[in-house]
N, C-alpha and C positions, 0 to 999 in steps of 0.2 A: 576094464577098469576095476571092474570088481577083486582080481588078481589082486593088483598093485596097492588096491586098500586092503589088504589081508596082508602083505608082508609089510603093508603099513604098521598097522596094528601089533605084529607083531615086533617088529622092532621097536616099537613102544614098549610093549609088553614085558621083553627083557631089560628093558630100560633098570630100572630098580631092584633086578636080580642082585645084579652085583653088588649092590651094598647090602640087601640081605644076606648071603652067602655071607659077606666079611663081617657081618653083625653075628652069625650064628657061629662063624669060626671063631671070632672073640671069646665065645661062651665054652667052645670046648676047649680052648686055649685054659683060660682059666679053671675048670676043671680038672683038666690034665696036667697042670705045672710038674714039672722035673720030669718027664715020662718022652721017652727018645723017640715015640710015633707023632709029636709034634713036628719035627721036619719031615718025615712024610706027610702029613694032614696041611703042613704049609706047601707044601710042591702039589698034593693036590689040587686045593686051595687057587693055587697060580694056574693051574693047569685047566681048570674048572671057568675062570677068570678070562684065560683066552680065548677059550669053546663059547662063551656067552659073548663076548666082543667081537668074533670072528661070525658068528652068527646075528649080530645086530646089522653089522657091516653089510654081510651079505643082502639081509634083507633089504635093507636101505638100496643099495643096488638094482636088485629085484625090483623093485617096485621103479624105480627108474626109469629099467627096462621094458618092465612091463608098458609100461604109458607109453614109450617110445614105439613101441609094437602098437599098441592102440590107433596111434595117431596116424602109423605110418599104416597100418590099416584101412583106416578110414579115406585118408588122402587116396588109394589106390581104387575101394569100391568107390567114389567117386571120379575118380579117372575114367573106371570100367563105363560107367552109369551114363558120364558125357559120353564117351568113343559108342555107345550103343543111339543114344539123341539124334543123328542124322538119318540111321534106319527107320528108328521110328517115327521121324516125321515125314519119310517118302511112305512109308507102311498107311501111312492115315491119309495121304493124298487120293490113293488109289481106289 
């Protein structure tokens, strides 16, 4: 579980990337008026924009995942833990 709360976190974490980044490219925008590395700095920008979304995404996923591994974990040692329960109460008979 510990997993799943770290890609938790983290997909939090990038949460408000993204409007920083568009907050900080506002500022070079305006800095840079008339100057033709603005549509590159904007395709950056987008490009930059997807890697942080596709990365929020995944996490959220991950963490999903993770829990679903957990769960399905624990349902199994406790499958093991019964299926062992008949031996050891002939074991204590004896």
């Amino acid at each position: 579980m510990r997993a799943a709360g770290g890609a938790d976190a983290l997909h939090t974490l990038l949460g408000p990337v993204r409007s920083e980044l568009e907050t900080a490219h506002e500022g070079v925008v305006a800095g840079a008026a008339g100057l033709e590395a603005l549509t590159e700095l904007g395709a950056v920008r987008e490009s930059w924009q997807r890697r942080i979304e596709a990365a929020r995404r995944e996490c959220r996923s991950l963490a999903g995942n993770l829990r679903e591994v957990t769960r399905a974990q624990g349902e199994t040692n406790e499958a093991v833990r019964q299926s062992f329960a008949p031996v050891a109460a002939r074991g204590g008979a004896q």
